[in-house]
C-alpha positions as a Markdown table, in Angstrom:
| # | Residue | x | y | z |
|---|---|---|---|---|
| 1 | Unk | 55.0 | -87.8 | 33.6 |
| 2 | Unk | 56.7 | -85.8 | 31.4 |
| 3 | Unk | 58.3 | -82.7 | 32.1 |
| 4 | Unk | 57.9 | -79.8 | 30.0 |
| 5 | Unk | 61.6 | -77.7 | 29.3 |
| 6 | Unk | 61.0 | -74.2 | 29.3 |
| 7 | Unk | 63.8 | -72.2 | 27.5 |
| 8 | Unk | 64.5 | -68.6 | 28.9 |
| 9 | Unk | 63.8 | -65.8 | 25.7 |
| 10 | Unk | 66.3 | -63.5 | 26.1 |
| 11 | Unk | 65.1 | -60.1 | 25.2 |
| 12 | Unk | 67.6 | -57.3 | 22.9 |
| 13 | Unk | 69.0 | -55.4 | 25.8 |
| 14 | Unk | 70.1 | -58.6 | 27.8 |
| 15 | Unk | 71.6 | -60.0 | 24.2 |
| 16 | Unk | 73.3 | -56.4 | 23.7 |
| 17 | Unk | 75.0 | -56.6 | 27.5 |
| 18 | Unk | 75.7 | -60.4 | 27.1 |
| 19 | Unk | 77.8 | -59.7 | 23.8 |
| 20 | Unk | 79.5 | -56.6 | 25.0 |
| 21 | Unk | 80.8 | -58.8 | 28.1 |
| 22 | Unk | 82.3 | -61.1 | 26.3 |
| 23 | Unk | 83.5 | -58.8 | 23.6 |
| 24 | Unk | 87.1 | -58.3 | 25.6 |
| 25 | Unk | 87.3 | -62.1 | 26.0 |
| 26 | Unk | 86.8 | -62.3 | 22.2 |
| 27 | Unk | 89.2 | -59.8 | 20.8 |
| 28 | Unk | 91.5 | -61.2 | 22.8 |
| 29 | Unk | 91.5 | -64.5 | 21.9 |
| 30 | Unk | 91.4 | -63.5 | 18.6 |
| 31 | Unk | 94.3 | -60.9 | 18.5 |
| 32 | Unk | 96.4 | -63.1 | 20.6 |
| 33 | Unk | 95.4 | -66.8 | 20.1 |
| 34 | Unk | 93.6 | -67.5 | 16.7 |
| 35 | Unk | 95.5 | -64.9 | 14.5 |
| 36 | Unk | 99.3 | -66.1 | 15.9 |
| 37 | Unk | 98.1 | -69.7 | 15.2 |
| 38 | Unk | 97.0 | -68.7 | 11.4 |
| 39 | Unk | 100.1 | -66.6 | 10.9 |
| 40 | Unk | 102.5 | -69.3 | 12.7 |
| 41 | Unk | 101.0 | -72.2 | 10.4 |
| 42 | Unk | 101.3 | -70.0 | 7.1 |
| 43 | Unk | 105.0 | -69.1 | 7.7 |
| 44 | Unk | 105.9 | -73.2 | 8.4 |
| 45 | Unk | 104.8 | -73.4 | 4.5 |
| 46 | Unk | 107.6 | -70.3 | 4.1 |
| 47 | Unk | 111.0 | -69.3 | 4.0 |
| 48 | Unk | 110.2 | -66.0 | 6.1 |
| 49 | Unk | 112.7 | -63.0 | 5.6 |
| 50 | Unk | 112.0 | -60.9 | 8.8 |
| 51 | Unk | 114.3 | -58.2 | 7.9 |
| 52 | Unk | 113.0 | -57.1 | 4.3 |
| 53 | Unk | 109.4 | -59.4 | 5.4 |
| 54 | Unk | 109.9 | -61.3 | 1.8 |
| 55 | Unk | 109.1 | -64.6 | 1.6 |
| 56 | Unk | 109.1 | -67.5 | -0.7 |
| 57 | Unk | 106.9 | -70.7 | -0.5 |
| 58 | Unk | 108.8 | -73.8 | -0.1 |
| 59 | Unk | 105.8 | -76.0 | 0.6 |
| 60 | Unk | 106.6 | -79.2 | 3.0 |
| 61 | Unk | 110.4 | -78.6 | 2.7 |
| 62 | Unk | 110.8 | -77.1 | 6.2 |
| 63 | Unk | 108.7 | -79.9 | 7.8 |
| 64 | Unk | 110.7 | -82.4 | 5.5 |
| 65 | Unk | 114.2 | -80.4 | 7.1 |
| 66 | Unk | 113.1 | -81.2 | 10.9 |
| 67 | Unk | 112.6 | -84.8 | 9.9 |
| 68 | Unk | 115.8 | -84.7 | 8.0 |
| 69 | Unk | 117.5 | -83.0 | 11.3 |
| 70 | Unk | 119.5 | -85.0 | 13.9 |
| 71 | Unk | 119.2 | -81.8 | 16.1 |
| 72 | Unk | 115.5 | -81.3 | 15.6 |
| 73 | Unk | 114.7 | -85.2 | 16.4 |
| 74 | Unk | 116.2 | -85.2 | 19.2 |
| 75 | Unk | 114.8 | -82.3 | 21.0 |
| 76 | Unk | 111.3 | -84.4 | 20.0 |
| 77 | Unk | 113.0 | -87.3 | 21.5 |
| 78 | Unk | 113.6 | -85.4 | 24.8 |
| 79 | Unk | 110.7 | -83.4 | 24.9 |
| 80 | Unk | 108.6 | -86.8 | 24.6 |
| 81 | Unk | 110.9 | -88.3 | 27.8 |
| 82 | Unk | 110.0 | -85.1 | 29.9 |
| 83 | Unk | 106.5 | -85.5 | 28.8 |
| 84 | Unk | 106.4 | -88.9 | 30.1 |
| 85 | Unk | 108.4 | -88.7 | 33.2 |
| 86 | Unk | 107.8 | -85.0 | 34.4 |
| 87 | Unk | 104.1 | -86.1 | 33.9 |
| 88 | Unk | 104.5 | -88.9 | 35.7 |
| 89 | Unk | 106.2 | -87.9 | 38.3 |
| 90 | Unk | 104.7 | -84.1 | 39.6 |
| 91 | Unk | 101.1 | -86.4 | 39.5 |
| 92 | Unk | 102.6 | -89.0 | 41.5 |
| 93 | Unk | 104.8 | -86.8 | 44.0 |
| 94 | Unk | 101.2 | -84.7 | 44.3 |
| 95 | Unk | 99.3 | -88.0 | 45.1 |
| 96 | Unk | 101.8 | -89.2 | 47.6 |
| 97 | Unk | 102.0 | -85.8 | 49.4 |
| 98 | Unk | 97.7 | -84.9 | 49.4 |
| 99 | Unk | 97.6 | -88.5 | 51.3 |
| 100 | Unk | 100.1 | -87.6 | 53.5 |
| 101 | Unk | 98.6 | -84.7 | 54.6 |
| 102 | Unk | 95.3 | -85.5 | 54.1 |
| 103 | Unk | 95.4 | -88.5 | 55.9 |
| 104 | Unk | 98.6 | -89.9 | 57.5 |
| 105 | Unk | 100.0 | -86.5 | 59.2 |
| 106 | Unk | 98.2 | -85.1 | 62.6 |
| 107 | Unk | 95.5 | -82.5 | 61.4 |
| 108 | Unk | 97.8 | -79.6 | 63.0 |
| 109 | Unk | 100.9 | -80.4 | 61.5 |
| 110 | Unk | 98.9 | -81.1 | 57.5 |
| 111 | Unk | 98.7 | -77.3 | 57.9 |
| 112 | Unk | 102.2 | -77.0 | 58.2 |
| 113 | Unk | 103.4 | -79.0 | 55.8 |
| 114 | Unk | 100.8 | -78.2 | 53.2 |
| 115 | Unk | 102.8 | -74.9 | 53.2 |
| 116 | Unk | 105.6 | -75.8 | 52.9 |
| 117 | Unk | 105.3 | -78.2 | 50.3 |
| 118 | Unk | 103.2 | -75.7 | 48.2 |
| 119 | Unk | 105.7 | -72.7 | 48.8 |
| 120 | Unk | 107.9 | -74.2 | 45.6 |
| 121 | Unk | 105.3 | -73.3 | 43.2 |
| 122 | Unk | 105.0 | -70.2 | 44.5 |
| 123 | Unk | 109.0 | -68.9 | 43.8 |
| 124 | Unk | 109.9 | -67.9 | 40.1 |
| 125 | Unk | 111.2 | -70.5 | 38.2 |
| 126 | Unk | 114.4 | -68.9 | 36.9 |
| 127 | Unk | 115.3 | -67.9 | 40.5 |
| 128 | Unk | 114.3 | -72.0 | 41.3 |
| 129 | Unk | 116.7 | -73.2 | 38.5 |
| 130 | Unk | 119.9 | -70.9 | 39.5 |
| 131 | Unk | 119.6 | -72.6 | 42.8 |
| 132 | Unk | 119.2 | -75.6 | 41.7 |
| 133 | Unk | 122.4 | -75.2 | 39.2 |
| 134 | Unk | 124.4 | -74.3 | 42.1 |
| 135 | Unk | 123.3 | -78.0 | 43.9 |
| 136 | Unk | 124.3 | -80.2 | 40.8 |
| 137 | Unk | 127.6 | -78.3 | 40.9 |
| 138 | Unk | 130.1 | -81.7 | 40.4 |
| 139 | Unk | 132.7 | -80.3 | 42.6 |
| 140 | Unk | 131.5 | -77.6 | 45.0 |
| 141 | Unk | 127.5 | -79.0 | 44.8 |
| 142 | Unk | 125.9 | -80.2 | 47.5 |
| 143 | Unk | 124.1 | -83.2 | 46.6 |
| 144 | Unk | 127.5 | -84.4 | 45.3 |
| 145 | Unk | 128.5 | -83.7 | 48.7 |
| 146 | Unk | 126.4 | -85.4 | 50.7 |
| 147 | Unk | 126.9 | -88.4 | 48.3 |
| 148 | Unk | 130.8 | -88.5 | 49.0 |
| 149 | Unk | 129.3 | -88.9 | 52.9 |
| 150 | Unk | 127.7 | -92.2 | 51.9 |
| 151 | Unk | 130.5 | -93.0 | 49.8 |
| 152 | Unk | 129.3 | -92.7 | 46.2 |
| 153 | Unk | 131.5 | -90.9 | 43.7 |
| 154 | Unk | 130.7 | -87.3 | 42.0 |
| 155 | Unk | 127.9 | -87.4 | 40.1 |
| 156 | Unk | 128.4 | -84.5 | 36.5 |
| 157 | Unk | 124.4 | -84.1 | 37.1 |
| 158 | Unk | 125.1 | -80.8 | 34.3 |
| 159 | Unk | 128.3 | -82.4 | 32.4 |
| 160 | Unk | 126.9 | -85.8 | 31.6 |
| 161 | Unk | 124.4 | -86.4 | 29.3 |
| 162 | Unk | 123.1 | -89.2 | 31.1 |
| 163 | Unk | 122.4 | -87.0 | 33.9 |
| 164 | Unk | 121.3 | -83.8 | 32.1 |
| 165 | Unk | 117.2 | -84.6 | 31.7 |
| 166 | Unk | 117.6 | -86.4 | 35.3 |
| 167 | Unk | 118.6 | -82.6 | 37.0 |
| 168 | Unk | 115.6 | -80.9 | 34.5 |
| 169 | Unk | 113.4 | -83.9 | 36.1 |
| 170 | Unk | 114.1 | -83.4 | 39.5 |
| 171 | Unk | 113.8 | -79.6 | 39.8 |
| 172 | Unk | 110.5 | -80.1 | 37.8 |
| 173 | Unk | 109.3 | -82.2 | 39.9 |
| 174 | Unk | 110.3 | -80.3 | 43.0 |
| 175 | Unk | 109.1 | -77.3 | 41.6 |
| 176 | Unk | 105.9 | -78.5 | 40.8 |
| 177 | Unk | 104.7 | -81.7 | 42.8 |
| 178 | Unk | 103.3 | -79.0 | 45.5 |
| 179 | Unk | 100.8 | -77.5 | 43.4 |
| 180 | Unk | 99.6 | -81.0 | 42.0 |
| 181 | Unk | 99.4 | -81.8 | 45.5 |
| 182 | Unk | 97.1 | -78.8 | 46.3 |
| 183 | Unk | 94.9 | -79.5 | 43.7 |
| 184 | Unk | 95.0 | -83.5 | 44.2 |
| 185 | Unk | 93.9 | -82.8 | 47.9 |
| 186 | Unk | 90.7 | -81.2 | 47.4 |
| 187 | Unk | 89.9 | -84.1 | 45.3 |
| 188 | Unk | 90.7 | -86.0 | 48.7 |
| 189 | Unk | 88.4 | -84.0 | 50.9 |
| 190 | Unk | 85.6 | -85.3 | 49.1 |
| 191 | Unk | 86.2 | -89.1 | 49.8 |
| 192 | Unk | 83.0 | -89.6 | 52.4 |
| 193 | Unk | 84.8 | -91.2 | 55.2 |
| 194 | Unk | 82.1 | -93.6 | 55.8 |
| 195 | Unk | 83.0 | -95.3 | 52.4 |
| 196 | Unk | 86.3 | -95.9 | 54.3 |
| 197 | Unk | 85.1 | -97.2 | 57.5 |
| 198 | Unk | 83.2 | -99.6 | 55.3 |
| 199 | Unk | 85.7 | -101.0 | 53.3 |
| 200 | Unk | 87.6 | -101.2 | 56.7 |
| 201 | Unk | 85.0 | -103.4 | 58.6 |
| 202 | Unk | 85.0 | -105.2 | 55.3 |
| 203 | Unk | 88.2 | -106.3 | 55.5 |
| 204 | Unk | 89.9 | -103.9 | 53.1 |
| 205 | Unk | 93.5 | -103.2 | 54.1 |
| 206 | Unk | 95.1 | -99.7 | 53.3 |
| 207 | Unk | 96.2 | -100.6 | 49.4 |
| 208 | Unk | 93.0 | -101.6 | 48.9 |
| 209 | Unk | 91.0 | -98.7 | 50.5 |
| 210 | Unk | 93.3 | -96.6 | 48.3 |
| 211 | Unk | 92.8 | -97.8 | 45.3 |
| 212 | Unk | 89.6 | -98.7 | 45.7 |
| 213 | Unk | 88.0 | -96.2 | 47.0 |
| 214 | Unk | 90.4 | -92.8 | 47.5 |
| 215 | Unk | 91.3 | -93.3 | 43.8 |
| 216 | Unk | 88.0 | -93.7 | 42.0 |
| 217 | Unk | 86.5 | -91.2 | 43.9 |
| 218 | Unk | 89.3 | -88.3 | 43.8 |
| 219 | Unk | 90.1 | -89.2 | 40.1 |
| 220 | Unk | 88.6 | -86.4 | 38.3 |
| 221 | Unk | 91.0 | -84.1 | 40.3 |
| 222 | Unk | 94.2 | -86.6 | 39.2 |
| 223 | Unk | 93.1 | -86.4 | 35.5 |
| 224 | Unk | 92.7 | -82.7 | 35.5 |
| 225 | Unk | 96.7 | -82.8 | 37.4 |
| 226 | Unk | 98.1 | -84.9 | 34.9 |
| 227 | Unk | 96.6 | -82.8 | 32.0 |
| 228 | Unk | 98.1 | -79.8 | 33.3 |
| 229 | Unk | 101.6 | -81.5 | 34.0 |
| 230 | Unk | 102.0 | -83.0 | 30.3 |
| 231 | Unk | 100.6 | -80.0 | 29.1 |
| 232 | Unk | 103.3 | -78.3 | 30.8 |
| 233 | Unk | 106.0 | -81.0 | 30.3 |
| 234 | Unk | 105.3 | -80.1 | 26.8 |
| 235 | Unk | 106.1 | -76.5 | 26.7 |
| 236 | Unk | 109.2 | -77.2 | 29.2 |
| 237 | Unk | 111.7 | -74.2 | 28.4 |
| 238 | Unk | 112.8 | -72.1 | 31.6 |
| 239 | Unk | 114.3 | -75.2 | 33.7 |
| 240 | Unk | 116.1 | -76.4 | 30.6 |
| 241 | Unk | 117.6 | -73.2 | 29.5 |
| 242 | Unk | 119.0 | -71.7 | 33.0 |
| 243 | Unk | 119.9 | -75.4 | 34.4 |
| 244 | Unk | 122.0 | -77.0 | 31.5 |
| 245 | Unk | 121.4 | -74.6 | 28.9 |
| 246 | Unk | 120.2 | -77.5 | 26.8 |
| 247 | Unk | 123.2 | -79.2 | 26.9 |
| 248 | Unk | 126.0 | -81.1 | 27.5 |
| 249 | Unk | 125.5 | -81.4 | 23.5 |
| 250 | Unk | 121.5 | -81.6 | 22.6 |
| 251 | Unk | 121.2 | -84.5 | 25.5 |
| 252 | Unk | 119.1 | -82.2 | 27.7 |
| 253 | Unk | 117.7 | -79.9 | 24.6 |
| 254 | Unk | 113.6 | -79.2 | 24.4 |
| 255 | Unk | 111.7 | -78.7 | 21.4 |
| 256 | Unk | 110.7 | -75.1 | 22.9 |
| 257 | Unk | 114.6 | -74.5 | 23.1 |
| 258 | Unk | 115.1 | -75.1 | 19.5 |
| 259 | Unk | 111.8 | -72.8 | 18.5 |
| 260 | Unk | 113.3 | -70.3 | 20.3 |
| 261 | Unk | 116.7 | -70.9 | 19.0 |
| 262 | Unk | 115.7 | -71.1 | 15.1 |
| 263 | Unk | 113.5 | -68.2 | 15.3 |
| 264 | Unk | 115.5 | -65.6 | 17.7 |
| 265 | Unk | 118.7 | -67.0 | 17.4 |
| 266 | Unk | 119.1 | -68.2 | 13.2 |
| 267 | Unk | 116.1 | -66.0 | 12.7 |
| 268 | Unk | 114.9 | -69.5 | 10.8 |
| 269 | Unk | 111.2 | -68.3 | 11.1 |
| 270 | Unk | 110.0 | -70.7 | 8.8 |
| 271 | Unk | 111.5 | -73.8 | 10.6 |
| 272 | Unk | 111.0 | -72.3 | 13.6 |
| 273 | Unk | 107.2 | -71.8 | 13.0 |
| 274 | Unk | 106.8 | -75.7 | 11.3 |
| 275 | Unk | 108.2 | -77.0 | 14.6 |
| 276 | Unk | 105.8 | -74.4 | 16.3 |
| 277 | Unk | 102.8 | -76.5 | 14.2 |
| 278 | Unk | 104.2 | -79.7 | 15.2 |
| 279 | Unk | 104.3 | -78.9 | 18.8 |
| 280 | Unk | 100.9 | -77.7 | 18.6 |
| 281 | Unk | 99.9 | -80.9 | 17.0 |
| 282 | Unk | 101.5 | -83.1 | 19.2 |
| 283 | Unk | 99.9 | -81.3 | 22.2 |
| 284 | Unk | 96.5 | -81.4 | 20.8 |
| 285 | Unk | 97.2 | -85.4 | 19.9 |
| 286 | Unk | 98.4 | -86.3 | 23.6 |
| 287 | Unk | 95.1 | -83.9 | 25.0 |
| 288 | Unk | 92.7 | -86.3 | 23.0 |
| 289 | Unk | 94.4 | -89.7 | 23.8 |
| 290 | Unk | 94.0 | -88.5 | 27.5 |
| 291 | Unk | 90.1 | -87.7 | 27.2 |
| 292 | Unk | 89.8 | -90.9 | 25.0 |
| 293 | Unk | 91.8 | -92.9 | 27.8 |
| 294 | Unk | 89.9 | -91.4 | 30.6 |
| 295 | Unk | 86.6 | -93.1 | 30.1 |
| 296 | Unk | 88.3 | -95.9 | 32.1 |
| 297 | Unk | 89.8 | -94.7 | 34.9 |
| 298 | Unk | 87.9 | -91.2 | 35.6 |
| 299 | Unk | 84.7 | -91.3 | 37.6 |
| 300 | Unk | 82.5 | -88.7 | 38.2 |
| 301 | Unk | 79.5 | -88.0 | 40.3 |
């Protein structure tokens, strides 16, 4: 039998008071959002005077002078790294942690720890990264320290560009793993415990019932993390620019660092606003790839 759709006529005054609600919303986003992304995307095709507000149009040259830059490639370069491995890591950290207190630690002690390892997310970054500085001091640090204890020599965690995006990925992760955590484990709380017991009597050891089972059905939740941790890998700025201060050299430098450097610093608007674009573009590429990817991993209800 065929069901009938009826479809709800809204009448003038409910029309009126739906538009006025979202009016706010509206402006908004397009005083804020869709105007800035206009603006930004007609300077890159500028050389933008923001002093006398005169400009010349110079076409593809600025794109063709980040392409041309060593300095400029490798802020992509290192973006791309914390990207991969920030990603990476915060979703995996989060994973580890939701099972653990979901799961492995006594129901009054998940409490505990829950806390504490959400409280992270809570603190300011900048007041998160001055701390952190002060740890991967070389000589007077304290992970250095207890290194010497088990006899491994000082590590220049902020001198060495080896070690430069390793600090920036460590405090990122332990800045952030608690929240991914948080929202990982509410994923977890919907796994029917009876698909567990099943698998158990089935024979199914604990990797199995993990991946198996806890995975598939607490995916949704670990592809909306990871979106939000490249998403914020991408736009990585506050860590980088209090912890090494993008250096030693460009080794630790982000492509958010050199925006804000060519525009604030050169007052380079137009190169500044072209690597604005390309950001913008690379985000939207890596969002898509994930959604496209997703149809083989991501299960829902």
């Amino acid at each position: 039998m065929n069901k009938k759709r009826y479809k709800r006529k809204w009448n003038k005054k409910e029309l009126r008071a739906a538009y006025l609600f979202t009016l706010p919303s509206f402006i908004g986003f397009l005083c804020f959002v869709l105007i800035p992304i206009i603006w930004v995307i007609i300077i890159s095709f500028q050389k933008y005077n923001v002093f006398t507000t005169a400009s010349t149009w110079v076409g593809l040259k600025n794109y063709q002078k980040i392409f041309s830059d060593t300095r400029s490639l490798t802020a992509l370069k290192n973006t791309l790294w914390y990207t991969v491995c920030c990603a990476v890591g915060n979703t995996a950290a989060g994973l580890i942690l939701a099972v653990l207190v979901d799961d492995i630690l006594p129901k009054k002690l998940s409490v505990f720890f829950r806390s504490v390892y959400f409280f992270p997310s809570l603190v300011g970054l900048t007041f998160v990264a001055i701390i952190w500085q002060a740890f991967f001091q070389t000589d007077a640090g304290v992970i250095n320290y207890y290194l010497g204890k088990i006899g491994i020599s000082k590590i220049g965690w902020l001198s060495n560009q080896s070690f430069s995006k390793i600090s920036v990925l460590i405090l990122d992760c332990w800045k952030n793993a608690g929240m991914s955590m948080l929202l990982i484990l509410a994923g977890l709380q919907n796994v029917d415990r009876g698909l567990l017991e099943a698998a158990s009597i089935d024979g199914a050891n604990a990797f199995q019932r993990f991946f198996r089972v806890i995975i598939p059905v607490a995916s949704p939740q670990i592809f909306f993390v990871l979106i939000m941790n490249v998403t914020g890998a991408l736009r990585i700025y506050e860590s980088v620019y209090v912890l090494t201060g993008g250096g030693p050299g460009d080794s630790s430098r982000s492509l958010v660092m050199l925006i804000a450097e060519k525009g604030f610093t050169s007052f380079d608007y137009g190169t500044a606003s072209a690597l604005s674009v390309m950001l913008l573009a690379l985000i939207a590429v890596v969002t898509v790839i994930q959604f496209a990817g997703s149809k083989w991993w991501v299960h829902y209800e």
